[in-house]
C-alpha positions as CSV (number, residue, x, y, z in Angstrom):
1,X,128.5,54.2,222.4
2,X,129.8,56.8,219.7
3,X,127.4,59.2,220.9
4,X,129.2,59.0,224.6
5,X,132.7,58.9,223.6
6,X,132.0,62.0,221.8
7,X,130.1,64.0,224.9
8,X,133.1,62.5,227.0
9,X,135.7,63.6,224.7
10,X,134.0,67.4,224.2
11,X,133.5,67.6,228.2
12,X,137.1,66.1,229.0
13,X,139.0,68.9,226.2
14,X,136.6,71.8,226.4
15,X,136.5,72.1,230.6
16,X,140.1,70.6,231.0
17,X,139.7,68.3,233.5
18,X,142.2,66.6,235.0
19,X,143.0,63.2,234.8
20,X,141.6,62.3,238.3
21,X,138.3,63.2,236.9
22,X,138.1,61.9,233.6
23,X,135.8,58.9,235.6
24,X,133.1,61.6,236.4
25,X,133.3,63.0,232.7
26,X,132.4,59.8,231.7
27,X,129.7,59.2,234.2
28,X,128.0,62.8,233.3
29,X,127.9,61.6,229.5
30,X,127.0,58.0,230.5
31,X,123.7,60.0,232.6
32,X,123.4,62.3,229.5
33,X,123.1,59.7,227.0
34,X,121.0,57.5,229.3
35,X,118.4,59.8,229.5
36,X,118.5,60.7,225.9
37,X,117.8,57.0,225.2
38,X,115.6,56.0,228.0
39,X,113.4,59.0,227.9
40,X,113.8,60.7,225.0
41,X,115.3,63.9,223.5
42,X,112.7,66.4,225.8
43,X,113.4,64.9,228.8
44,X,117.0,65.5,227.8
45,X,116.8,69.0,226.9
46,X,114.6,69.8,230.1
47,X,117.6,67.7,232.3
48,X,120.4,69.7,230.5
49,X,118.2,73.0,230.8
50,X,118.0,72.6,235.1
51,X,121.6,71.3,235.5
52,X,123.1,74.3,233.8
53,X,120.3,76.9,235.7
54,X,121.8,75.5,238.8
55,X,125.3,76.0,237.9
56,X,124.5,80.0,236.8
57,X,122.6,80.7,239.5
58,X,124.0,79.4,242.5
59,X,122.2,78.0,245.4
60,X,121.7,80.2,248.6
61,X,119.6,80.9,251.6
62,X,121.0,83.9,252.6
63,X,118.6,86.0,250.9
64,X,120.7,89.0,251.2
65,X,123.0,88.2,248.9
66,X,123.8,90.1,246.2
67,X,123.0,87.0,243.6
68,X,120.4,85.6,245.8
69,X,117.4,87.6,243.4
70,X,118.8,85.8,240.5
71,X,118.3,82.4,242.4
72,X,114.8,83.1,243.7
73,X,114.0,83.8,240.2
74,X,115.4,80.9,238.3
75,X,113.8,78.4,241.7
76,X,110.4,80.1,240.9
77,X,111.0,79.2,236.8
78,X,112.1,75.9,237.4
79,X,109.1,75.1,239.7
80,X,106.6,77.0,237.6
81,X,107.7,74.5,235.0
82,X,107.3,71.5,236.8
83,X,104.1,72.0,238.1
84,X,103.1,73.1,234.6
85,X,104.7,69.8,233.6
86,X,102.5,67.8,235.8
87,X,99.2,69.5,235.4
88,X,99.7,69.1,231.6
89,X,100.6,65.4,232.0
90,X,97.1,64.7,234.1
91,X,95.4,65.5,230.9
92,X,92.3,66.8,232.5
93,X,92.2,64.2,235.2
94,X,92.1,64.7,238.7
95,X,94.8,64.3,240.7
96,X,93.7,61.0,242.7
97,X,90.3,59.9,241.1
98,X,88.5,60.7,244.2
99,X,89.0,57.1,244.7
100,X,91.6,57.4,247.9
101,X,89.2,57.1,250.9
102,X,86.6,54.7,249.1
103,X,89.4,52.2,248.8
């Protein structure tokens, strides 16, 4: 509880927001602080990591934009570490078993 009123508080006076979205201040520490909790301080760090890659490198498919190299570069980062992510959490194992068509 301490832990969100402080994230709220920091987010609310550092980015002054206005008071119609103090609500969604809340929620994004609520989220932060969930995670944290639920899935430990990794999963936070990795959360926190893609949230703020997506605000400095916006989204685009125009591909002729001028910021539109930095994007395709951060998207092939972020998937290279999730597919990382997943082949490291298999441990070894394959993907399905080979169990799938003898059920």
């Amino acid at each position: 509880m301490l832990l969100w009123l402080l994230l709220a508080t920091v987010n609310t006076l550092i980015g002054q927001t206005p008071i119609q979205l103090i609500f969604f201040t809340g929620l994004s520490a609520f989220l932060v602080v969930l995670v944290l909790y639920r899935f430990g301080l990794l999963a936070t760090v990795s959360a926190l990591f893609f949230a703020h890659l997506w605000v400095f490198f916006p989204m685009t498919t125009e591909l002729t934009a001028w910021y539109a190299t930095d994007f395709v570069l951060a998207l092939i980062m972020c998937v290279a570490l999730a597919a990382y992510g997943f082949y490291s959490s298999l441990a070894g194992q394959r993907l399905l078993g080979g169990k799938l068509l003898e059920d």
